[in-house]
Legacy VTK file of the C-alpha trace (Angstrom):
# vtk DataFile Version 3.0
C-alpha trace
ASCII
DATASET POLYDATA
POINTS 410 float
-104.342 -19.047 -77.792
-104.477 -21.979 -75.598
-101.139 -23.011 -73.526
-101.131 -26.362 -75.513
-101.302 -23.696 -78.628
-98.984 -21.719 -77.258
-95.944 -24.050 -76.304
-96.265 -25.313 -79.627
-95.750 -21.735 -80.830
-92.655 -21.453 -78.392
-91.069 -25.155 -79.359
-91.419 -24.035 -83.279
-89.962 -20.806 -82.502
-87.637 -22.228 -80.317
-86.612 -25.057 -83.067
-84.858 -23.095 -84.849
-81.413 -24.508 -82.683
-81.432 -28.088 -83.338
-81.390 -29.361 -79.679
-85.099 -27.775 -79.142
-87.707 -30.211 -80.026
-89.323 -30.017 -83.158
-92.655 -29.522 -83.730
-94.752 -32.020 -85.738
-95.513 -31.691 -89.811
-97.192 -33.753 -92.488
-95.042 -36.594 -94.652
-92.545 -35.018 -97.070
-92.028 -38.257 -99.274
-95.892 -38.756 -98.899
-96.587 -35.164 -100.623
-96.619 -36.771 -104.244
-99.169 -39.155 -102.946
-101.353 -37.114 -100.218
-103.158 -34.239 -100.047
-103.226 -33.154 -96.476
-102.392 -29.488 -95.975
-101.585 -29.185 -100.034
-104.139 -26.537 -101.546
-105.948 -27.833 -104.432
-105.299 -24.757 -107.048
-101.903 -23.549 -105.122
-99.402 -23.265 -108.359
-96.318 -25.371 -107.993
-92.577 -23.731 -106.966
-92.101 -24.278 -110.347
-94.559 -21.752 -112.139
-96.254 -25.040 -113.568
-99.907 -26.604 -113.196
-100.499 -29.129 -109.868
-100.661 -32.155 -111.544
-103.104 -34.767 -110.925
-103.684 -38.054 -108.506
-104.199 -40.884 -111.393
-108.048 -42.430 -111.219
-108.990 -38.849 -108.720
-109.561 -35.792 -110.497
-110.688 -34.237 -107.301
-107.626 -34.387 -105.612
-104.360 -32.437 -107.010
-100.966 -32.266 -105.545
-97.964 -29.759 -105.248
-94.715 -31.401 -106.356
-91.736 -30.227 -103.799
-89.105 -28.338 -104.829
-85.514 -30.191 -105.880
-83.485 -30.379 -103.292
-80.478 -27.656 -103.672
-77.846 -29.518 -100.857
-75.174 -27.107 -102.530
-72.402 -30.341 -102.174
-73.689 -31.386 -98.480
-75.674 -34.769 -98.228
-79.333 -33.670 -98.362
-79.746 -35.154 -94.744
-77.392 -32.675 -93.589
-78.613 -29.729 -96.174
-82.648 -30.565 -94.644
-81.140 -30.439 -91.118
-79.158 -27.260 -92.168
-82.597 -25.531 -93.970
-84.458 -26.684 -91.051
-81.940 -24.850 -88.334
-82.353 -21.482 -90.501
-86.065 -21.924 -90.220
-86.778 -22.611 -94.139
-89.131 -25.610 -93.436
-90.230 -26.185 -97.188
-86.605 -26.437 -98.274
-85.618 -28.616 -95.269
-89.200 -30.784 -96.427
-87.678 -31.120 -100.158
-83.968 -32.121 -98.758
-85.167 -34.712 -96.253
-87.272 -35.988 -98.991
-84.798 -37.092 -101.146
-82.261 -38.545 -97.913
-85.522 -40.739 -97.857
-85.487 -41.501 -100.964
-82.180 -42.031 -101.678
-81.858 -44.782 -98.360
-85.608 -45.210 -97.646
-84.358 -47.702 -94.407
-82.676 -44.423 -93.080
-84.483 -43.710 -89.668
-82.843 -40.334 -89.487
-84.386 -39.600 -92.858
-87.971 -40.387 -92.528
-87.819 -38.330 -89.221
-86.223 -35.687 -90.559
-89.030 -35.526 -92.811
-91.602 -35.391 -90.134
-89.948 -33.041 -88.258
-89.918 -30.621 -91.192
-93.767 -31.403 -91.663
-94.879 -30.640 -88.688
-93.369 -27.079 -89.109
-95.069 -26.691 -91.758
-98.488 -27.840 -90.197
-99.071 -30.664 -92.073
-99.450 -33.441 -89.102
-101.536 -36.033 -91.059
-97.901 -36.300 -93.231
-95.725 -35.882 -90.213
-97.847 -39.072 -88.589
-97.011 -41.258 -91.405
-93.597 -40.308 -91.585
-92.627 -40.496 -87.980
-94.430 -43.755 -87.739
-92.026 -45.049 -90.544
-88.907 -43.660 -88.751
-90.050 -46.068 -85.986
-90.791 -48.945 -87.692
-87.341 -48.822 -89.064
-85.935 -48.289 -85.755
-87.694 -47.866 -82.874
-85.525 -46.211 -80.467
-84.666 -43.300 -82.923
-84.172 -40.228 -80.476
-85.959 -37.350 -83.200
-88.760 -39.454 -84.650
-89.440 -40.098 -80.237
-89.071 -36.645 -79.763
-91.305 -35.529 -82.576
-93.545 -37.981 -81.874
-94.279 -37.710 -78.379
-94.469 -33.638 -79.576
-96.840 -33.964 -81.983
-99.781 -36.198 -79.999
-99.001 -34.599 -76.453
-98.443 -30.850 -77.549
-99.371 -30.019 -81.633
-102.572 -32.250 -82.092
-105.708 -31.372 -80.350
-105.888 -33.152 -76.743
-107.775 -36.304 -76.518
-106.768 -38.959 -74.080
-105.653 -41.213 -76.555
-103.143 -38.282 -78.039
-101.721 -37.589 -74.554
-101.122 -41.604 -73.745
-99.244 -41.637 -77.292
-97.346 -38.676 -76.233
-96.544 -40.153 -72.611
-95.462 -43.681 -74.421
-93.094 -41.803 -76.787
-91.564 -39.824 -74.483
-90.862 -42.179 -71.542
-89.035 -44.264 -74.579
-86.987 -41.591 -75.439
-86.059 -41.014 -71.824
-85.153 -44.933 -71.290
-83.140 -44.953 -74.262
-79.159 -45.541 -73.615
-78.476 -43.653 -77.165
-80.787 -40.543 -76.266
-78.406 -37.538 -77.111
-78.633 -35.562 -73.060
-79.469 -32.401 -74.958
-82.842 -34.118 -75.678
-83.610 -35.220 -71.936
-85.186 -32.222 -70.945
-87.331 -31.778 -74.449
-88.681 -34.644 -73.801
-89.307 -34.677 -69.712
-91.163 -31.421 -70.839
-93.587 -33.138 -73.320
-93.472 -36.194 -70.801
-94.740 -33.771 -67.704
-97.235 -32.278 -69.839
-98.765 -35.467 -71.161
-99.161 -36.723 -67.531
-100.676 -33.644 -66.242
-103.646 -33.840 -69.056
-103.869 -36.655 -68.360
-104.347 -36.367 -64.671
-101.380 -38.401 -63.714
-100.035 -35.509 -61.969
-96.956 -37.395 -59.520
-95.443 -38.954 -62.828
-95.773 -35.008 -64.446
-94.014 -33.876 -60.951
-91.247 -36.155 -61.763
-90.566 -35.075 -65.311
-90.821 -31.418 -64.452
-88.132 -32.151 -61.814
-85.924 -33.799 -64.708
-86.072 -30.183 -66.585
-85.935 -27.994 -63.846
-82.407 -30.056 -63.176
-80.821 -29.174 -65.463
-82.475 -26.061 -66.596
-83.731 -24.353 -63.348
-85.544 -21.302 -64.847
-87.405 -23.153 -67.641
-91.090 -21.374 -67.470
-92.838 -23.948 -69.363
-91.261 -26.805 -66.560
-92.480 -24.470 -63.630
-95.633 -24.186 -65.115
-95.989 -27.832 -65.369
-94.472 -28.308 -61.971
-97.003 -25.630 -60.732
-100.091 -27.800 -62.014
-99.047 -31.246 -60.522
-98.723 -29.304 -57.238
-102.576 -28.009 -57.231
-103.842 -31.568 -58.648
-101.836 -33.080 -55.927
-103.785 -30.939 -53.526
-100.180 -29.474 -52.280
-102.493 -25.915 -52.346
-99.626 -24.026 -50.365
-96.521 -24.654 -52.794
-98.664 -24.363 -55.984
-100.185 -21.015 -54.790
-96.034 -19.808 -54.571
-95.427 -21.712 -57.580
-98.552 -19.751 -59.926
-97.607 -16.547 -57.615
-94.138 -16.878 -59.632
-95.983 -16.959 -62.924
-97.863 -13.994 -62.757
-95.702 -11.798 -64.481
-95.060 -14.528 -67.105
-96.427 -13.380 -70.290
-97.448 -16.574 -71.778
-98.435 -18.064 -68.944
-100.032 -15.244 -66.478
-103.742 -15.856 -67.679
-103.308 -19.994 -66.660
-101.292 -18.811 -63.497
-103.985 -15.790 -62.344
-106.679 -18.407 -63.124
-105.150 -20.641 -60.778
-104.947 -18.644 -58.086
-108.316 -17.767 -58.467
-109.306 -21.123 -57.673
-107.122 -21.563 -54.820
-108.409 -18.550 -53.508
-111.900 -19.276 -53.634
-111.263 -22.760 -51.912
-109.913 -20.533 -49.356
-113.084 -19.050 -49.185
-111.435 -15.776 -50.106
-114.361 -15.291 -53.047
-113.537 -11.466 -54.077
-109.493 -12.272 -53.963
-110.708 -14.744 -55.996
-113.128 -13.549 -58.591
-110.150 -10.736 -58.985
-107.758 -13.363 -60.694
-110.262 -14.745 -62.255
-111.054 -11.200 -64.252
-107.428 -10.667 -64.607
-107.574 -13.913 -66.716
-110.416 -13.647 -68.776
-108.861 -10.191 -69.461
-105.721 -11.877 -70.729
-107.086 -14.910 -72.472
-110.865 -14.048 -72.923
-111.354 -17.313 -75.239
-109.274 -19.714 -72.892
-111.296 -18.452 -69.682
-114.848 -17.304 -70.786
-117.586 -16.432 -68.252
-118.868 -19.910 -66.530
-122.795 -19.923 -66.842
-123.366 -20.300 -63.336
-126.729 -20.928 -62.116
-128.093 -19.643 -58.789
-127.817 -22.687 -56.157
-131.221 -23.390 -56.334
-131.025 -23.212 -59.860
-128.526 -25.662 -60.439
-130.161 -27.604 -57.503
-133.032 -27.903 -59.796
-130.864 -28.888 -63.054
-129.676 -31.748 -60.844
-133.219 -33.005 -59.896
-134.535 -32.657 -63.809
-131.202 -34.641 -64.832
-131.909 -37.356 -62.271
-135.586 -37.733 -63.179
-134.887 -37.908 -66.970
-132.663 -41.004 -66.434
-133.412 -44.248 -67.546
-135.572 -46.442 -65.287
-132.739 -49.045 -64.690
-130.410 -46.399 -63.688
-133.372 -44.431 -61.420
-133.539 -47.566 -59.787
-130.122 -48.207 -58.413
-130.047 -44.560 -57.372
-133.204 -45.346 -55.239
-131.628 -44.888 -51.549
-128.355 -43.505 -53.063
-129.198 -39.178 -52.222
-127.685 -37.024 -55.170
-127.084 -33.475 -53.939
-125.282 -29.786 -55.059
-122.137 -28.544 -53.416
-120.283 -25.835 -54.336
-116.247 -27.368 -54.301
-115.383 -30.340 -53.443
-113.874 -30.884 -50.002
-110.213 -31.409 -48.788
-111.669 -33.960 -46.708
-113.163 -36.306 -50.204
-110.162 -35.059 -52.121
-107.344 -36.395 -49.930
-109.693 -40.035 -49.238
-107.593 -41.270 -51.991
-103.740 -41.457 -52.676
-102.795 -39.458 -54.756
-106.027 -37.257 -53.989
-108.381 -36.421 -56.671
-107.899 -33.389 -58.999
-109.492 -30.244 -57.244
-112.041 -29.372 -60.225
-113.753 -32.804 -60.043
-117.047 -32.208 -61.483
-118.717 -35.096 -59.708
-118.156 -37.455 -57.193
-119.406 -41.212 -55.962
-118.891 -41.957 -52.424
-119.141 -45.445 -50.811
-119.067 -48.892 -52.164
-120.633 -50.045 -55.388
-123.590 -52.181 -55.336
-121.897 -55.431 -55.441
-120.282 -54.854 -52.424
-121.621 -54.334 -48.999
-120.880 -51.220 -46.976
-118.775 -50.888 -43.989
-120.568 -48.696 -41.705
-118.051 -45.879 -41.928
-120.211 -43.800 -44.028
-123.593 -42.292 -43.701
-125.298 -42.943 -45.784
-123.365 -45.688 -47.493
-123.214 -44.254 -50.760
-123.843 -41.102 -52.414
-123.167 -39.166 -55.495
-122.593 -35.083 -55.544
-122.199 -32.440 -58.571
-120.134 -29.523 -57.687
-121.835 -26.501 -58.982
-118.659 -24.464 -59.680
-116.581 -26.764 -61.330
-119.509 -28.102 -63.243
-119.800 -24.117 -64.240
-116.318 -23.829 -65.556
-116.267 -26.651 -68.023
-118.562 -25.370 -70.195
-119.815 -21.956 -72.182
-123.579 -22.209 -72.017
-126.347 -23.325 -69.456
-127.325 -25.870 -72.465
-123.592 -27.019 -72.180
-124.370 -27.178 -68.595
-127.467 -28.698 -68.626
-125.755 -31.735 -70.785
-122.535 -31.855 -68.482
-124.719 -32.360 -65.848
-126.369 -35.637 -67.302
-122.713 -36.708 -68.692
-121.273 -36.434 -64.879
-124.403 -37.730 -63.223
-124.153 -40.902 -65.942
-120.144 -40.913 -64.846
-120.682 -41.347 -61.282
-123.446 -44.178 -61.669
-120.885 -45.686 -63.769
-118.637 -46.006 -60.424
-121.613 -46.485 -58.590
-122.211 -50.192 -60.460
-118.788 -50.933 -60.420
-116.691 -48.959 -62.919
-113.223 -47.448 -62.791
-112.146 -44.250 -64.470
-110.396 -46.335 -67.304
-113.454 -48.483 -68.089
-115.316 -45.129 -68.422
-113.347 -43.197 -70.265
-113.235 -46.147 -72.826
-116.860 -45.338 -72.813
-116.519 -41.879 -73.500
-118.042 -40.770 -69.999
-114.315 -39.365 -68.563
LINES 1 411
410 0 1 2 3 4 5 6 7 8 9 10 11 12 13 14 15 16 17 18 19 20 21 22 23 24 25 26 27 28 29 30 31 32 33 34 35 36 37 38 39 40 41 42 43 44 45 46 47 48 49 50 51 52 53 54 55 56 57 58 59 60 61 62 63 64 65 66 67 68 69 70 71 72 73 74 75 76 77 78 79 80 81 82 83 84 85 86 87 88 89 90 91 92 93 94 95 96 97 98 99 100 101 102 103 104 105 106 107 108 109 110 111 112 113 114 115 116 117 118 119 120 121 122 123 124 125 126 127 128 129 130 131 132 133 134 135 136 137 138 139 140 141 142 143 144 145 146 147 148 149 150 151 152 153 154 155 156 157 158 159 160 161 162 163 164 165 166 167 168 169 170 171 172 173 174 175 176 177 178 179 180 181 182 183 184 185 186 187 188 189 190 191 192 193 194 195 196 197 198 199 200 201 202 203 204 205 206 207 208 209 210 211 212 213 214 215 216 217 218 219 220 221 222 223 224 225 226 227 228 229 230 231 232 233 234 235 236 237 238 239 240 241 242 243 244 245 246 247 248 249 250 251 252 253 254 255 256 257 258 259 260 261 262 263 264 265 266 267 268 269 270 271 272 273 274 275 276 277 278 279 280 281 282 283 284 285 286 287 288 289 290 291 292 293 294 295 296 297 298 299 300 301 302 303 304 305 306 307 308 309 310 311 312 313 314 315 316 317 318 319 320 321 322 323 324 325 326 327 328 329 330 331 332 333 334 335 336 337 338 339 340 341 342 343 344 345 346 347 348 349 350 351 352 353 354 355 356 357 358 359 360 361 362 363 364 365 366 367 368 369 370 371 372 373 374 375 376 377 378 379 380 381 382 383 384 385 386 387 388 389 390 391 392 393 394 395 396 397 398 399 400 401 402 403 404 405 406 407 408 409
């Protein structure tokens, strides 16, 4: 299971008091209408037939149970069923508080908090997103939000900037309940660190680790933003504390493996990184990694299969193998780059002259290792290598990172 997998597992677990966040779900009042997550021959609660979509005999739909509130308002009866950890009743209950005052924030995010625990995030979307149209600073629909793109969805950029957004408004909000600060500092630090903004993740691990100083999933997240930071000597103590963390010793042993091996300390190394293919053999495969001539020659085929325009502003600009990148290219900038860079530009772009402080004014490199690691199969690395090499002459004419992850070449 992947960490992002896996602190979803622990938040739904964990949801079961009602000041952990809540993980994300499909729409409750949407269920008569959509089909996401709803099987198509599934019988209903009631023993009767799914009826039918009107005009789509393709689609069928699984009516929700009635809400049984025994005397309590069915806000407080879907909050209650939720809190026990009985997610369809909670669904049903919320449901009809929407229904019953459909301008009710509380309702509609009640409802996607409930969906998402049940799996169902196309639902929990649209009913979160309704939650904020009614009122924007609502503390659960932010909460669940921010949950759902930065921690229940698959990653993508775009996910992880929702995720950042929502969170950072729940934590400016004056009428943010405190128990939800460090829920959503968590998804907050989290978002930033996939997203490579690794001082703003430092800060909003800090915020957790305030007020709840043995928090693994905050030192994990603290321990990251150290080694993108390039702080090598307090993230190797910070991973070193993680090691006999259940969840999180495969991430922490990998870790140290690459710390190790920028240490030059290659069989150290290698040992963590067996330790965490052991432990998470899916998360952590076997890198296909070429011989250095090998990959030496990938790099040259790559380069000559380019375009002629893009041949031709390489022409004087060397592209060459290295293993890692160094301390010395990763601390140029402020904050440094992340340590598993897969490429890199140096010098100027073309529309602007060099300086003289570099020889030769510009150059690109691929680092073998890294390169290695982001992928399962020489194919894979065959076609990260043209990706990367298309990345850095990106920079080379002119482009940032933003502008080229727009592009889909991040």
């Amino acid at each position: 299971m992947s960490r992002r997998g896996l602190l979803a597992l622990c938040l739904l677990l964990s949801a079961c008091k009602r000041n952990a966040p809540a993980p994300a779900v499909p729409d409750a009042g949407a269920q008569a209408t959509s089909t996401a997550g709803a099987s198509a021959t599934q019988p209903s609660a009631s023993g009767d037939a799914p009826s039918m979509i009107p005009g789509d005999a393709t689609h069928r739909v699984q009516p929700l149970a009635v809400c049984r509130a025994d005397g309590a308002a069915p806000l407080d009866a879907a909050r209650r069923y939720f809190d026990d950890g009985r997610f369809e009743e909670a669904l049903s209950c919320a449901a009809q508080a929407a229904a019953l005052e459909p301008d009710l924030a509380a309702a509609h995010a009640e409802r996607g908090v409930a969906l998402a625990a049940l799996g169902r995030e196309a639902e929990a979307q649209l009913a979160y997103a309704r939650a904020l149209a009614i009122d924007p600073g609502d503390p659960d629909a932010l909460l669940g939000s921010a949950h759902l793109y930065a921690v229940q969805l698959p990653s993508t950029r775009e996910r992880d900037e929702l995720g950042a957004l929502y969170a950072e408004r729940g934590l400016s909000q004056p009428n943010t309940p405190p128990e939800l600060v460090p829920h959503l500092a968590l998804v907050a630090a989290m978002a930033f660190n996939d997203l490579g903004q690794s001082e703003e993740a430092l800060a909003r691990a800090a915020i957790v680790l305030a007020r709840e100083p043995g928090n693994k999933e905050a030192l994990y997240e603290r321990a990251l933003a150290l080694f993108e930071l390039c702080r090598f000597a307090e993230a190797r103590t910070a991973f070193s504390a993680l090691v006999d963390d259940e969840e999180r010793a495969a991430h922490a042993h990998q870790h140290l493996g690459l710390l190790m091996e920028r240490e030059g300390k290659w069989k150290l190394a290698q040992t963590h990184f067996d330790k965490a293919r052991k432990l998470a053999p899916e998360d952590f495969p076997a890198p296909p990694l070429p011989s250095e001539e090998e990959f030496r020659a990938d790099v040259a085929r790559a380069v000559a299969a380019l375009p002629a325009d893009m041949r031709g502003d390489l022409a004087g600009v060397p592209v060459s193998a290295e293993e890692l990148p160094a301390d010395a290219d990763l601390l140029a900038n402020q904050p440094p780059l992340s340590p598993t860079i897969l490429g890199l530009f140096r010098g100027p772009p073309l529309n602007e002259p060099c300086d003289g402080t570099e020889t030769p004014c510009r150059s690109v490199v691929l680092y073998r290792r890294n390169l290695a690691r982001a992928v399962r199969t020489p194919d894979e690395l065959r076609e990260q290598i043209r990706v990367t090499l298309l990345h850095e002459i990106g920079h080379l004419r002119g482009e940032d990172d933003e502008e080229l992850a727009a592009r889909g070449l991040e």
